[in-house]
C-alpha positions in Angstrom: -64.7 79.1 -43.9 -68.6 80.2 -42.9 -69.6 81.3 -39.8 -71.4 79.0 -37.7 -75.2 79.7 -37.5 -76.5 81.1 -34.0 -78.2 78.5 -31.8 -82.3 80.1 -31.3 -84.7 79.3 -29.0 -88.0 80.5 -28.1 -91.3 79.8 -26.2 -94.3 79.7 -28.7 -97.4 80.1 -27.0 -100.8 78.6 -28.5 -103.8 81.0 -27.6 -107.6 80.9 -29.0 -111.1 80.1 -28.9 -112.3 76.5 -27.9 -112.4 74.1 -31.1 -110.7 76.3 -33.5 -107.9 73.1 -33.4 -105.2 74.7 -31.3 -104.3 71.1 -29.7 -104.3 69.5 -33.4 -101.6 72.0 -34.6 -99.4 71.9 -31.5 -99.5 68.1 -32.1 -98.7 68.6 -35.8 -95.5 71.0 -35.3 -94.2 69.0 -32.4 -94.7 65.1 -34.3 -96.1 63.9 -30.7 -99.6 63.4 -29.3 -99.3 65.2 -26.6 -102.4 67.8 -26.2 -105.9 65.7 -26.4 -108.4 66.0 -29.0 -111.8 65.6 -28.9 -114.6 67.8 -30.4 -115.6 68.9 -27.0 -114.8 72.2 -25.1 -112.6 73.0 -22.6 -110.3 69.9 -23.9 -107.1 71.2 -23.1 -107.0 72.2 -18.9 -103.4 72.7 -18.4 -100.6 74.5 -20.1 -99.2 71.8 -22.2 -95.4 71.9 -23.1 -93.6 70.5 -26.3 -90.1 71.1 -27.2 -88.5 70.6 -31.2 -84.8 70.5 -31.2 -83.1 71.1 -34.4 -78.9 71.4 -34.8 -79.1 75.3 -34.5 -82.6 75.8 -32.8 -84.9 74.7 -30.2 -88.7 75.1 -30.2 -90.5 75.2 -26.8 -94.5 75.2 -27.6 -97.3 75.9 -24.8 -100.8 74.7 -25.7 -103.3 76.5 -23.6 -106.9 76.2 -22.5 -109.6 77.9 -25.2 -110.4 81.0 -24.5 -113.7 81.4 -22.6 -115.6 83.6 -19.9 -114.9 81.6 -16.5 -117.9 80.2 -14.5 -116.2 78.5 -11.7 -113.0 78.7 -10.4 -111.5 75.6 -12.5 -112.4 78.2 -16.1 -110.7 81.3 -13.7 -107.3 78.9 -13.2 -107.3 78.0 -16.8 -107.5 81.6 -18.2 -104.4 82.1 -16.2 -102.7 79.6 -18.0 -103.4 82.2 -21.0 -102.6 85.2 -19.7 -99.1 83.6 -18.5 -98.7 82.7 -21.8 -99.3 86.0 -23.3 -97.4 87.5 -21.3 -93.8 85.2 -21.8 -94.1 84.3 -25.4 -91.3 84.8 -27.7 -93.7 84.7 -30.2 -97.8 84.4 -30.2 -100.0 81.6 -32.1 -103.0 82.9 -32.3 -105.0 80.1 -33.6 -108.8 80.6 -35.2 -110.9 78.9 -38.1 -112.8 79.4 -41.0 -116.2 79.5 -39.3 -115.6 81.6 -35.8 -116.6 85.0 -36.0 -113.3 86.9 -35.5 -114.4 89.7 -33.0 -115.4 86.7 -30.7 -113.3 87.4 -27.0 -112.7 90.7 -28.7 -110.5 92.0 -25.6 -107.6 89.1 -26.5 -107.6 90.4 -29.7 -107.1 93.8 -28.3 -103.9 92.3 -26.0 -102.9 91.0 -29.1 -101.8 94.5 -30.9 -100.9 95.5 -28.2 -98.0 93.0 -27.7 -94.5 94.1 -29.4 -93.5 90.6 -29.8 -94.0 88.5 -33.2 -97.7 87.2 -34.2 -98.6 84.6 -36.2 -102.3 84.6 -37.0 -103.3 80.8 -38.0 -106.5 80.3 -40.2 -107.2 76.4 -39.2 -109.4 74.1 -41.1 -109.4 75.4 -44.7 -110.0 71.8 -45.9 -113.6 72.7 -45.3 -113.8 76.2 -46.9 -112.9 77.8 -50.1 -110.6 79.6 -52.0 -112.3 82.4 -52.2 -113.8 82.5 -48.4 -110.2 82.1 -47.3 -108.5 84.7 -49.1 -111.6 87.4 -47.4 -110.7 85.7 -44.2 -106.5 86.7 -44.7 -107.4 90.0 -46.0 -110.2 90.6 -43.2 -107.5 89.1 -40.1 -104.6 91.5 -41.8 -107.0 94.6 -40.7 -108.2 92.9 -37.8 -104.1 92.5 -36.7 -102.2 94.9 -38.6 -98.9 93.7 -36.9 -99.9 89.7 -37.4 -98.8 87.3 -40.0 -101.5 85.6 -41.8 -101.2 81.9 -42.4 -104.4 79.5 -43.9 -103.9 76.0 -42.5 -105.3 72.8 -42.3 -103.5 71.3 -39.1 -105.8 67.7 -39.4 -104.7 67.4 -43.1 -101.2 69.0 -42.6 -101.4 71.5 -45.2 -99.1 74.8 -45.0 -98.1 74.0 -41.4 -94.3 73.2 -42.6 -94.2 76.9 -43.7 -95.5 77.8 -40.3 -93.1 75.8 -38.9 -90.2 77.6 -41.1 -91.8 80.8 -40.6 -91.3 80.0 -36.0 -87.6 79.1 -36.6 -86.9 82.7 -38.9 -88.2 84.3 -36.3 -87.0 82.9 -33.0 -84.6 85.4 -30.8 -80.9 84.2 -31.1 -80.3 81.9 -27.5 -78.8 78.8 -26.1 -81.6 76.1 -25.5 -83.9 76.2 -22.5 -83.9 72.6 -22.5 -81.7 70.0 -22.3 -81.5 68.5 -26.2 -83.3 65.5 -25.3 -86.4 66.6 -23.9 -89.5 66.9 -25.8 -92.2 68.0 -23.0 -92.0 69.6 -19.5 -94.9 67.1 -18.5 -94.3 64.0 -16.5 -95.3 60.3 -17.6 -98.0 60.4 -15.0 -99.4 63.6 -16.4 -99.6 61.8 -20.0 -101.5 58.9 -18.3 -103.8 61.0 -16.4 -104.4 63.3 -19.6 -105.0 59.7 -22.1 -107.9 58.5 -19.1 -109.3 61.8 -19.4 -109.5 62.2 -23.4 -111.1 58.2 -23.1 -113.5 60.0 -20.6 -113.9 63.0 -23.0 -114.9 60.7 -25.8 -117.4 58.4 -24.1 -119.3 60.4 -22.0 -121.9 63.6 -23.1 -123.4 66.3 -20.9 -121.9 67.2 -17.7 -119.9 64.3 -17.2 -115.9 65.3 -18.4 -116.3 68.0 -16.7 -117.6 67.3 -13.6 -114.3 64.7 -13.5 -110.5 65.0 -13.0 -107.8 62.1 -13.2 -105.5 62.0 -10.6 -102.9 59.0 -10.7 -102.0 57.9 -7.2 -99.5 55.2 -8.5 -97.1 54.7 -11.2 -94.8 51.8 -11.1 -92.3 51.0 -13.8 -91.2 47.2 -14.3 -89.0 45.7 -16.5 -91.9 43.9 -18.6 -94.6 47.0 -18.0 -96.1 49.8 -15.9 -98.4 49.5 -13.6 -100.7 52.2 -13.2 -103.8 53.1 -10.3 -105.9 56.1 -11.2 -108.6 58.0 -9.2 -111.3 59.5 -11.7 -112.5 62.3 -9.2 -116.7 63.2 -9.5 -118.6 65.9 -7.9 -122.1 64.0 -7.4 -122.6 60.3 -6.4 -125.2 60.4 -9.4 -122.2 60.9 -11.5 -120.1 58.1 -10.0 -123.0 56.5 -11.1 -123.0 57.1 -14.8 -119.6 56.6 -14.8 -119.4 53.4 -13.4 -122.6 52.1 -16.1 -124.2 49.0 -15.5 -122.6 46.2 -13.8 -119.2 48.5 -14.6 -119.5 48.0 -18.2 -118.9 51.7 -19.2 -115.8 52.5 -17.3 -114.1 48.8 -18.3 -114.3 49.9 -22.1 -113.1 53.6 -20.7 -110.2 51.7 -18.9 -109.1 49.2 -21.9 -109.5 52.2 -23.8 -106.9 54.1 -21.7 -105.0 51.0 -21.8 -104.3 50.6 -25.2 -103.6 53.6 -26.1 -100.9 54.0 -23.0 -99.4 50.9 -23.9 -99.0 52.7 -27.5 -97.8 56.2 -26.3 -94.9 54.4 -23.5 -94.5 51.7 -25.9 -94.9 49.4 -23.2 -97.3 47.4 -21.6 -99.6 48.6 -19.1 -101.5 47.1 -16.0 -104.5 50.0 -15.3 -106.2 50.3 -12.2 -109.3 52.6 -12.2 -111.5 54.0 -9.1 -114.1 56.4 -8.8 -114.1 59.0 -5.8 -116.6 61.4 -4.8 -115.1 65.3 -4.7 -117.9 67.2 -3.7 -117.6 70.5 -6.1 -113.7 70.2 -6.4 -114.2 72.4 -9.3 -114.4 75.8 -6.9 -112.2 74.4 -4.0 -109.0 76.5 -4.1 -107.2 73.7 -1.9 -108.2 71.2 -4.3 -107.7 72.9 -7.4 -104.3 73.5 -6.1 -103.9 69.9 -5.8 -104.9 69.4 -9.0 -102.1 71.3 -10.5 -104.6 74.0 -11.4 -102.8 76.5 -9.2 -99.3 76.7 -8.8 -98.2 79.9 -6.3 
């Protein structure tokens, strides 16, 4: 008769630089849409949770914010969603690409050998380098991280991120689940709505725009034929609200039907969407408003 295999579980936090594809390999290893995407900065705002259950193991990721040098209070709230996550990891994701120059934000590299638990360094985006550049990038990032495992990926095209994947259940400590076996995010429905509005705005707008806005959904009704949602899309400026609005309200109707479709196809039901646009004069460095936001939590 064998032994039964210990049940593991872990939390595997997601740190790096903006645009190195942090979000695309979360969604890859958890099989869910659940971080945005967009070629923009500062994407990703909150600490995103998704949780892989296997028989014997449970996986409990945490997308974070890129790494940057905060300008307004917002950036400050969002690099302490890294630092938490540094400093509760199980094991560290450490997520970079073929064309960032590694020393960039050298002092997270620094926390990074400093740290006792497991790293996994993550070379993203391969698909649009070489053999040859890649295997200087491994050897360069194994003297860059002594104590790091080195792993070339392409997270868009899903290459090697199965073996990454392997490589987070070997090295999980041995506990029971932190979650019940069912649950595959920490994040509310309404946060999912709010965060599918704000990728729309992301992909629609340029300049100042996505982020001068936040979503906030004031209403979230659940009927038995669909959901009937009423967001706020918060500005700073009335120009803004302008801009946002467009021209006889063109630009945020394709923003909302947008957001529409792609709600009805992540709650795989229909969806009535509300949209208004509220002035928030510079929520961005309002500690009560931040707070609000869900951008401070003590």
């Amino acid at each position: 008769m064998t032994e039964q295999k210990k049940h593991r579980a872990g939390f595997v936090n997601i740190i790096g630089n903006p645009n190195v594809g942090k979000s695309t390999l979360m969604n890859a290893l958890v099989g869910e849409n659940l971080s945005i995407v967009t070629a923009k900065a500062q994407t990703t705002r909150h600490r995103i949770m998704g949780i892989v259950n296997g028989e014997d193991y449970q996986i409990v990721y945490s997308d974070t914010p890129g790494i940057l040098k905060p300008s307004y209070k917002l950036q400050e709230s969002m690099m302490d969603f890294v630092e938490t996550a540094i400093g509760d990891a199980d094991i560290i994701l450490y997520v970079t690409d073929v064309v960032e120059k590694k020393d960039k934000n050298i002092e997270y590299i620094n926390k990074l050998n400093r740290l006792t638990c497991p790293i996994i360094v993550v070379i993203n985006k391969i698909d649009i380098s070489n053999q040859e550049a890649v295997l200087q990038l491994i050897a360069a990032w194994k003297e860059f991280v002594p104590n790091a495992e080195i792993y070339p990926v392409s997270a868009l095209e899903r290459f090697n991120v199965d073996n990454v994947f392997g490589r987070i259940v070997e090295l999980l400590p041995v506990s029971p689940p932190w979650y019940d076996k069912d649950v595959f995010t920490d994040k509310s429905m309404r946060f999912f709505a709010s965060e599918i509005l704000r990728e729309k705005i992301l992909q629609n707008y340029s300049k100042e725009i996505p982020y001068c806005t936040e979503v906030v959904i004031e209403e979230f009704k659940e009927g038995n034929e669909r959901y009937d949602i009423s967001a706020v899309i918060n500005v700073m400026r009335d120009s803004q609200k302008g801009i946002l609005i467009g021209n006889k309200g063109q630009a945020l109707k394709k923003v909302g039907t947008q957001a529409r479709i792609e709600m009805e196809s992540f709650f795989e039901k229909k969806v009535f969407l509300q949209i208004f646009v509220k002035v928030e004069p510079d929520w961005r460095e309002d500690r009560r408003k931040l707070k609000r936001f869900g951008y401070i939590l003590d």
